[in-house]
N, C-alpha and C positions, 0 to 999 in steps of 0.2 A: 452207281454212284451213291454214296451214303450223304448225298446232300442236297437239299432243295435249289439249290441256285443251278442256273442255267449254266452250259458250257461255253456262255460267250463272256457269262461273269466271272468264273471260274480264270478263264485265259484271262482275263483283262488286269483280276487280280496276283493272278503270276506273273505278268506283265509288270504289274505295278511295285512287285518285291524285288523285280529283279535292278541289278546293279546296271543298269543296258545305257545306250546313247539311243534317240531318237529314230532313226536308222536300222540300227539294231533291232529295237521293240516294234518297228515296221516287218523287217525280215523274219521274226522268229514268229507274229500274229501268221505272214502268208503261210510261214512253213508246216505249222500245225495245223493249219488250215487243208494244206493239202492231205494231211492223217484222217482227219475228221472226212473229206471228201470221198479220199480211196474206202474207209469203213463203209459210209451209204454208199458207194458204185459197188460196192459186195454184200450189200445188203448185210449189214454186223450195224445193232444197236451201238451209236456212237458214244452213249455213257456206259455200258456194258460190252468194250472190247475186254478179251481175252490176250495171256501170252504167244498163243501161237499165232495169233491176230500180228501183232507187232512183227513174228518172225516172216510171218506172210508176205507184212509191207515189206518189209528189209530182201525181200528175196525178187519181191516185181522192182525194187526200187536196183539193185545189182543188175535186173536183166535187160533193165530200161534206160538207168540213168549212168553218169561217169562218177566214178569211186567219190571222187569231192565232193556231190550231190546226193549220196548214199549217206557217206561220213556225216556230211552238215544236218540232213533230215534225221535220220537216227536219233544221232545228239538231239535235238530238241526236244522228242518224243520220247528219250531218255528224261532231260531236265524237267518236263510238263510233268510228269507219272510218279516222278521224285518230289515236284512239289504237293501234290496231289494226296500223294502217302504220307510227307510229313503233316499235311492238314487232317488226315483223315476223312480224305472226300474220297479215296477212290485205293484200291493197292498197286504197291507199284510192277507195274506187270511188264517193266520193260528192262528192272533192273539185271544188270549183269551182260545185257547184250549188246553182243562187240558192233561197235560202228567197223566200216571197213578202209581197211590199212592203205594207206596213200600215201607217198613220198612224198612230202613238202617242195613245192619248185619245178616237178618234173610232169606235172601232167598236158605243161605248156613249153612249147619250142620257141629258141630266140629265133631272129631272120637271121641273115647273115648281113653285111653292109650293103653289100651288092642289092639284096630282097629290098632294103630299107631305103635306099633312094630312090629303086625305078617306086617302091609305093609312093613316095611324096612326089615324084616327078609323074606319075596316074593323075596327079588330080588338079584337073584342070580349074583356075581360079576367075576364068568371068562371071560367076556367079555369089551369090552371099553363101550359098550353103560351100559350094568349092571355098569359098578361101575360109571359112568355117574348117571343114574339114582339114585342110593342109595346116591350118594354123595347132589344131586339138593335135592331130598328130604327132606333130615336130615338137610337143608339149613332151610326150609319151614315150618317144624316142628318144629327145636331145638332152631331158629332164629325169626321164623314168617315173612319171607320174604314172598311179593307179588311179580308173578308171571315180573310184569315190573322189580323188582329189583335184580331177579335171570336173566334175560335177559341182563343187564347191567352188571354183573361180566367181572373183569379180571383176569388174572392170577395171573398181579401183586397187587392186591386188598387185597391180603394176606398180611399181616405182623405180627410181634411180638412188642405189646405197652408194656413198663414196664415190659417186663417176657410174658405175657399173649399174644395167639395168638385172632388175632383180621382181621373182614374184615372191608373196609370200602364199604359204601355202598351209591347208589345216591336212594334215595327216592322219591315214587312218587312225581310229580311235581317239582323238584328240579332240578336245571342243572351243578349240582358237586357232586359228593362223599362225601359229607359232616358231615355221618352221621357213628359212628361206634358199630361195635356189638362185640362184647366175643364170641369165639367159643368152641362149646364143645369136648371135645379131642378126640372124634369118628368121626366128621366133620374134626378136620386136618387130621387126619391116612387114613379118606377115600378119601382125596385131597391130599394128596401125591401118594398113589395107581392110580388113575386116572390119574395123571399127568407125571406118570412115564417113560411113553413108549409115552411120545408125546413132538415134537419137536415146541418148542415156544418161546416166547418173553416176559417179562412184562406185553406188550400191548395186548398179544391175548386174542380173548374170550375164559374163563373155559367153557363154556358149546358150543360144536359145533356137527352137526348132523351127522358126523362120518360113513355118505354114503360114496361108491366108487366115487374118484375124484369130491367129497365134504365135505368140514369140515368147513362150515361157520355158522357164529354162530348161536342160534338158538333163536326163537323168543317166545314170548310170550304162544302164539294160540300153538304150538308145544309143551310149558313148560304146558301148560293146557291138552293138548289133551298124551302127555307123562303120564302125572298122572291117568286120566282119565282110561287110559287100566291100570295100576299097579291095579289100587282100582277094574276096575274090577277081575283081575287074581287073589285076596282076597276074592270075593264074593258080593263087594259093587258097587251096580248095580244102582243108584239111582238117580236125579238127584239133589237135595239138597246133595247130595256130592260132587264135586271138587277139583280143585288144591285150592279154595280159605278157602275148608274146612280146609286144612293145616294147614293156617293162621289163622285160627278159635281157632284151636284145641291146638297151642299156648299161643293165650290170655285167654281164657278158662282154661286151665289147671294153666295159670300164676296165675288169682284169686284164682282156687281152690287151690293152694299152700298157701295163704296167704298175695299174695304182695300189697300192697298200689296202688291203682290206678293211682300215678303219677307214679308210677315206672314200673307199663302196659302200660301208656300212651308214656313216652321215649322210652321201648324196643320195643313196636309196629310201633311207628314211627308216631306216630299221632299228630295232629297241637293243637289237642282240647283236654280237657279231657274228654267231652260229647261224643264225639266218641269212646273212650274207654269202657265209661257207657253198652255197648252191649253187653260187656263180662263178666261184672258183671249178667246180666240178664240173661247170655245164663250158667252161674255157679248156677243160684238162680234157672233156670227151671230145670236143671240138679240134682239138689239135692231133689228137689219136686218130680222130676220122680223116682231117687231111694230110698227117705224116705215120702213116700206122707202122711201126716198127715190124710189122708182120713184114712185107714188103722188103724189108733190109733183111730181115733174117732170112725169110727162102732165096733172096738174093744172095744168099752168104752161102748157103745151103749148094748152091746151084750153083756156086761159080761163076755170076754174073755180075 
Protein backbone atom coordinates (compact mmCIF):
# COMPACT_ATOMS: atom_id res chain seq x y z
CA UNK A 1 0.00 0.00 0.00
CA UNK A 2 1.43 3.48 -0.90
CA UNK A 3 -0.50 4.78 1.97
CA UNK A 4 -0.53 5.50 5.67
CA UNK A 5 -4.14 4.93 6.37
CA UNK A 6 -5.30 1.79 7.73
CA UNK A 7 -7.44 -0.89 5.75
CA UNK A 8 -10.28 -0.29 7.79
CA UNK A 9 -10.10 3.43 6.68
CA UNK A 10 -9.21 2.69 3.39
CA UNK A 11 -12.85 0.44 3.04
CA UNK A 12 -14.86 2.81 5.05
CA UNK A 13 -13.81 5.52 2.50
CA UNK A 14 -14.71 3.33 -0.54
CA UNK A 15 -17.54 2.73 1.36
CA UNK A 16 -18.33 6.30 1.61
CA UNK A 17 -17.77 7.03 -2.49
CA UNK A 18 -19.74 4.54 -3.39
CA UNK A 19 -23.42 5.13 -4.68
CA UNK A 20 -24.72 1.96 -2.21
CA UNK A 21 -28.20 1.81 -0.03
CA UNK A 22 -27.43 0.92 3.62
CA UNK A 23 -27.81 -2.66 3.17
CA UNK A 24 -25.66 -2.64 0.40
CA UNK A 25 -22.65 -0.87 2.36
CA UNK A 26 -23.46 -3.64 5.02
CA UNK A 27 -23.02 -6.48 2.41
CA UNK A 28 -19.91 -5.31 0.37
CA UNK A 29 -17.94 -4.20 4.25
CA UNK A 30 -18.66 -8.31 5.27
CA UNK A 31 -17.60 -9.39 1.71
CA UNK A 32 -14.21 -7.77 1.71
CA UNK A 33 -13.84 -8.70 4.78
CA UNK A 34 -14.01 -12.21 4.07
CA UNK A 35 -10.75 -11.30 1.25
CA UNK A 36 -8.76 -9.66 3.99
CA UNK A 37 -9.64 -13.00 6.15
CA UNK A 38 -8.74 -15.68 3.57
CA UNK A 39 -5.31 -13.44 2.93
CA UNK A 40 -4.20 -13.80 7.03
CA UNK A 41 -5.56 -17.84 7.04
CA UNK A 42 -2.76 -17.93 4.09
CA UNK A 43 -0.66 -16.06 5.74
CA UNK A 44 -0.21 -13.16 2.58
CA UNK A 45 0.44 -9.51 4.03
CA UNK A 46 -3.08 -8.01 3.78
CA UNK A 47 -1.84 -4.53 2.33
CA UNK A 48 0.65 -6.29 0.14
CA UNK A 49 -1.71 -8.99 -1.84
CA UNK A 50 -0.43 -10.04 -5.12
CA UNK A 51 -2.35 -11.10 -8.52
CA UNK A 52 -2.22 -14.50 -8.13
CA UNK A 53 -3.31 -13.92 -4.62
CA UNK A 54 -6.90 -12.86 -5.99
CA UNK A 55 -6.59 -15.87 -8.56
CA UNK A 56 -5.97 -18.17 -5.50
CA UNK A 57 -9.10 -16.74 -3.74
CA UNK A 58 -11.27 -17.06 -6.93
CA UNK A 59 -10.24 -20.77 -7.32
CA UNK A 60 -10.97 -21.81 -3.24
CA UNK A 61 -14.04 -19.55 -3.63
CA UNK A 62 -15.19 -22.02 -7.17
CA UNK A 63 -14.15 -25.09 -5.13
CA UNK A 64 -16.20 -24.13 -2.02
CA UNK A 65 -18.84 -21.77 -2.77
CA UNK A 66 -21.96 -21.67 -5.53
CA UNK A 67 -21.18 -19.71 -8.80
CA UNK A 68 -23.47 -16.65 -7.24
CA UNK A 69 -21.20 -16.50 -4.23
CA UNK A 70 -17.92 -16.59 -6.55
CA UNK A 71 -19.65 -13.94 -8.83
CA UNK A 72 -20.71 -11.58 -5.99
CA UNK A 73 -17.11 -11.88 -3.91
CA UNK A 74 -15.07 -11.40 -7.01
CA UNK A 75 -16.98 -8.37 -7.85
CA UNK A 76 -16.26 -6.65 -4.90
CA UNK A 77 -12.63 -7.39 -4.58
CA UNK A 78 -12.85 -6.27 -8.32
CA UNK A 79 -14.53 -2.70 -7.30
CA UNK A 80 -12.13 -2.34 -3.89
CA UNK A 81 -8.60 -2.70 -6.18
CA UNK A 82 -10.32 -0.34 -8.61
CA UNK A 83 -10.92 2.22 -6.13
CA UNK A 84 -7.66 1.63 -4.59
CA UNK A 85 -5.70 2.37 -8.05
CA UNK A 86 -7.77 5.17 -8.92
CA UNK A 87 -6.48 6.73 -5.38
CA UNK A 88 -3.28 5.54 -5.77
CA UNK A 89 -3.16 3.53 -2.51
CA UNK A 90 -2.53 0.36 -3.98
CA UNK A 91 -2.41 -1.21 -8.05
CA UNK A 92 -5.13 -2.79 -9.24
CA UNK A 93 -4.29 -6.35 -9.16
CA UNK A 94 -7.57 -7.69 -9.80
CA UNK A 95 -8.27 -5.95 -12.88
CA UNK A 96 -9.50 -8.02 -15.76
CA UNK A 97 -10.47 -11.08 -13.73
CA UNK A 98 -13.55 -12.71 -14.86
CA UNK A 99 -16.07 -13.34 -11.97
CA UNK A 100 -17.84 -16.58 -12.83
CA UNK A 101 -20.57 -17.04 -15.35
CA UNK A 102 -24.04 -17.72 -13.88
CA UNK A 103 -27.34 -17.77 -15.44
CA UNK A 104 -29.72 -15.28 -13.90
CA UNK A 105 -32.84 -17.28 -12.33
CA UNK A 106 -31.59 -20.73 -12.49
CA UNK A 107 -29.48 -21.46 -9.62
CA UNK A 108 -32.81 -21.85 -7.77
CA UNK A 109 -35.81 -24.30 -8.37
CA UNK A 110 -39.58 -23.40 -8.22
CA UNK A 111 -41.82 -25.99 -6.01
CA UNK A 112 -44.49 -27.21 -7.80
CA UNK A 113 -48.13 -26.49 -6.19
CA UNK A 114 -48.41 -29.65 -4.92
CA UNK A 115 -44.63 -28.95 -2.78
CA UNK A 116 -46.27 -25.39 -2.04
CA UNK A 117 -49.32 -26.40 0.08
CA UNK A 118 -48.21 -29.62 1.77
CA UNK A 119 -45.16 -26.60 3.02
CA UNK A 120 -47.96 -24.28 4.36
CA UNK A 121 -50.06 -27.12 5.40
CA UNK A 122 -46.30 -28.51 7.64
CA UNK A 123 -46.59 -25.85 9.85
CA UNK A 124 -48.30 -26.13 12.48
CA UNK A 125 -49.80 -22.66 14.01
CA UNK A 126 -50.35 -23.22 18.01
CA UNK A 127 -47.55 -21.39 18.54
CA UNK A 128 -46.33 -17.52 17.80
CA UNK A 129 -43.23 -18.59 15.89
CA UNK A 130 -45.90 -21.29 13.64
CA UNK A 131 -48.17 -18.80 12.76
CA UNK A 132 -45.12 -16.49 12.17
CA UNK A 133 -43.79 -18.82 9.85
CA UNK A 134 -47.02 -19.69 7.85
CA UNK A 135 -47.94 -16.26 7.65
CA UNK A 136 -43.90 -15.08 6.11
CA UNK A 137 -44.47 -17.82 3.76
CA UNK A 138 -47.85 -17.38 2.17
CA UNK A 139 -46.11 -13.64 1.85
CA UNK A 140 -43.37 -15.45 -0.53
CA UNK A 141 -45.56 -17.65 -2.31
CA UNK A 142 -48.96 -15.94 -2.85
CA UNK A 143 -47.01 -12.52 -3.31
CA UNK A 144 -43.43 -13.46 -4.53
CA UNK A 145 -41.88 -11.48 -2.09
CA UNK A 146 -37.88 -11.46 -1.80
CA UNK A 147 -36.52 -12.31 1.28
CA UNK A 148 -35.13 -8.17 1.70
CA UNK A 149 -38.83 -7.32 1.38
CA UNK A 150 -40.20 -9.64 3.87
CA UNK A 151 -37.56 -8.21 6.25
CA UNK A 152 -38.69 -4.71 5.61
CA UNK A 153 -42.38 -5.24 6.69
CA UNK A 154 -44.35 -3.35 9.16
CA UNK A 155 -47.24 -3.89 10.91
CA UNK A 156 -48.57 -0.70 9.69
CA UNK A 157 -47.81 -1.87 6.02
CA UNK A 158 -51.25 -3.32 5.95
CA UNK A 159 -53.98 -1.48 4.69
CA UNK A 160 -57.40 -1.56 2.87
CA UNK A 161 -57.08 0.30 -0.84
CA UNK A 162 -60.55 0.64 -2.49
CA UNK A 163 -62.23 -2.31 -0.41
CA UNK A 164 -59.18 -4.65 -1.19
CA UNK A 165 -56.60 -5.46 1.40
CA UNK A 166 -53.27 -4.56 0.17
CA UNK A 167 -49.52 -4.31 1.61
CA UNK A 168 -47.22 -1.80 0.70
CA UNK A 169 -43.92 -2.87 -0.03
CA UNK A 170 -40.18 -1.34 -0.44
CA UNK A 171 -38.46 -3.25 -3.22
CA UNK A 172 -35.23 -4.27 -3.62
CA UNK A 173 -33.14 -1.31 -4.08
CA UNK A 174 -35.68 1.17 -3.55
CA UNK A 175 -35.71 3.42 -0.40
CA UNK A 176 -39.58 3.80 0.21
CA UNK A 177 -42.52 1.52 0.29
CA UNK A 178 -43.44 2.55 -2.96
CA UNK A 179 -44.76 -0.42 -4.35
CA UNK A 180 -48.15 -2.32 -3.64
CA UNK A 181 -49.48 -5.79 -3.84
CA UNK A 182 -53.20 -7.46 -3.26
CA UNK A 183 -53.38 -9.78 -0.57
CA UNK A 184 -54.91 -13.12 -0.60
CA UNK A 185 -57.67 -13.55 2.10
CA UNK A 186 -55.56 -16.48 3.76
CA UNK A 187 -52.41 -13.92 4.10
CA UNK A 188 -54.95 -11.48 6.00
CA UNK A 189 -56.69 -14.20 8.41
CA UNK A 190 -53.12 -15.55 9.00
CA UNK A 191 -51.88 -11.75 9.93
CA UNK A 192 -54.62 -11.08 12.13
CA UNK A 193 -53.88 -14.54 14.15
CA UNK A 194 -50.24 -13.59 14.44
CA UNK A 195 -50.80 -10.27 15.42
CA UNK A 196 -53.24 -10.91 17.92
CA UNK A 197 -51.45 -11.68 21.25
CA UNK A 198 -48.78 -9.01 20.46
CA UNK A 199 -48.42 -5.68 21.82
CA UNK A 200 -47.30 -2.96 18.91
CA UNK A 201 -47.28 0.11 17.04
CA UNK A 202 -47.77 0.94 13.43
CA UNK A 203 -44.01 1.19 13.23
CA UNK A 204 -43.14 -2.32 14.60
CA UNK A 205 -41.64 -4.92 12.60
CA UNK A 206 -44.42 -8.00 11.47
CA UNK A 207 -41.77 -10.50 11.57
CA UNK A 208 -39.61 -10.54 15.07
CA UNK A 209 -37.62 -13.59 16.52
CA UNK A 210 -39.87 -14.01 19.37
CA UNK A 211 -36.89 -15.52 21.72
CA UNK A 212 -36.99 -14.88 25.52
CA UNK A 213 -36.22 -11.18 26.02
CA UNK A 214 -36.07 -10.82 22.33
CA UNK A 215 -38.36 -9.74 19.75
CA UNK A 216 -36.34 -7.81 17.31
CA UNK A 217 -36.96 -7.91 14.03
CA UNK A 218 -35.61 -10.50 11.90
CA UNK A 219 -33.39 -10.30 9.15
CA UNK A 220 -32.89 -11.59 5.95
CA UNK A 221 -30.23 -14.73 6.48
CA UNK A 222 -32.88 -15.80 9.42
CA UNK A 223 -35.98 -15.35 6.72
CA UNK A 224 -33.80 -17.69 4.42
CA UNK A 225 -32.41 -20.05 7.00
CA UNK A 226 -36.36 -20.16 8.65
CA UNK A 227 -37.52 -21.62 5.20
CA UNK A 228 -34.76 -23.63 4.74
CA UNK A 229 -35.60 -26.11 7.86
CA UNK A 230 -39.75 -25.78 6.88
CA UNK A 231 -38.69 -27.42 3.30
CA UNK A 232 -36.64 -29.62 5.13
CA UNK A 233 -39.54 -31.00 7.72
CA UNK A 234 -41.34 -31.74 3.98
CA UNK A 235 -38.65 -33.82 2.80
CA UNK A 236 -36.95 -31.11 0.46
CA UNK A 237 -33.43 -31.43 1.21
CA UNK A 238 -31.70 -29.86 -1.72
CA UNK A 239 -29.80 -27.08 -2.48
CA UNK A 240 -31.51 -25.53 -5.62
CA UNK A 241 -34.34 -25.23 -3.29
CA UNK A 242 -34.57 -21.97 -1.00
CA UNK A 243 -36.44 -19.21 0.44
CA UNK A 244 -35.70 -17.77 -3.20
CA UNK A 245 -37.34 -20.94 -4.60
CA UNK A 246 -40.65 -19.24 -3.21
CA UNK A 247 -40.31 -16.47 -5.34
CA UNK A 248 -39.77 -18.81 -8.13
CA UNK A 249 -42.51 -20.68 -7.71
CA UNK A 250 -44.70 -17.47 -7.94
CA UNK A 251 -43.66 -16.14 -11.23
CA UNK A 252 -43.68 -19.68 -12.40
CA UNK A 253 -46.95 -20.61 -11.62
CA UNK A 254 -48.00 -16.77 -12.70
CA UNK A 255 -47.03 -17.90 -16.49
CA UNK A 256 -48.45 -21.04 -16.10
CA UNK A 257 -51.82 -19.49 -15.36
CA UNK A 258 -51.77 -17.56 -18.34
CA UNK A 259 -50.73 -13.97 -17.47
CA UNK A 260 -48.97 -11.47 -19.91
CA UNK A 261 -45.58 -10.93 -19.11
CA UNK A 262 -46.10 -7.33 -18.15
CA UNK A 263 -48.22 -8.22 -15.70
CA UNK A 264 -45.38 -10.82 -14.21
CA UNK A 265 -43.13 -8.25 -14.61
CA UNK A 266 -45.21 -5.54 -12.10
CA UNK A 267 -46.37 -8.22 -9.54
CA UNK A 268 -42.74 -9.60 -9.46
CA UNK A 269 -41.35 -6.23 -8.92
CA UNK A 270 -39.07 -6.24 -11.67
CA UNK A 271 -37.36 -2.88 -13.39
CA UNK A 272 -37.07 -4.97 -16.90
CA UNK A 273 -39.21 -7.14 -18.69
CA UNK A 274 -36.05 -9.36 -19.77
CA UNK A 275 -35.83 -10.38 -16.14
CA UNK A 276 -39.11 -11.63 -15.94
CA UNK A 277 -38.34 -13.69 -19.44
CA UNK A 278 -36.77 -16.50 -16.73
CA UNK A 279 -40.13 -17.41 -15.66
CA UNK A 280 -41.38 -17.96 -19.00
CA UNK A 281 -38.38 -20.35 -19.50
CA UNK A 282 -38.59 -21.94 -16.19
CA UNK A 283 -42.87 -22.69 -17.26
CA UNK A 284 -41.55 -23.87 -20.92
CA UNK A 285 -38.85 -26.39 -19.19
CA UNK A 286 -41.56 -27.42 -16.78
CA UNK A 287 -44.01 -28.37 -19.37
CA UNK A 288 -41.32 -30.28 -21.50
CA UNK A 289 -40.62 -32.24 -18.15
CA UNK A 290 -44.20 -33.20 -17.84
CA UNK A 291 -45.30 -33.50 -21.57
CA UNK A 292 -41.89 -34.26 -23.37
CA UNK A 293 -42.52 -34.70 -26.93
CA UNK A 294 -39.86 -37.38 -26.82
CA UNK A 295 -42.43 -39.79 -25.61
CA UNK A 296 -44.85 -38.94 -28.61
CA UNK A 297 -42.22 -39.18 -31.11
CA UNK A 298 -40.62 -42.77 -30.11
CA UNK A 299 -44.39 -43.44 -29.74
CA UNK A 300 -44.68 -42.51 -33.53
CA UNK A 301 -41.47 -44.30 -34.14
CA UNK A 302 -42.76 -47.63 -32.58
CA UNK A 303 -46.12 -47.69 -33.69
CA UNK A 304 -47.75 -47.36 -30.50
Amino acid sequence: MRTTLKLSEIVEEWLDSSDIMPSTRSDYRRKIGQWFRWLSANKVDQRNPERQHVLLFKDYLVRSKSPYTVSSLVTIVKLFYAYCDRHRYYNNIAAGIKSSKRRAGYSKLPLTSEQAARLLDSIAPDTMIGRRDRLLISLMLFNGLRTCEIERIDIGDFDLREGEPVLYVQRKGHLSKDDTVVLHPKTVEWFEEYIADRQFTMTSPLFVSHRIHCNNRIVRHTISRIVKLRLRAIGIDNPKFTAHSLRHTFGCLLIEQGYDIESVRDMMGHSETDTTRIYVDMAHRRRLLHDSPTRRIGDMILNE
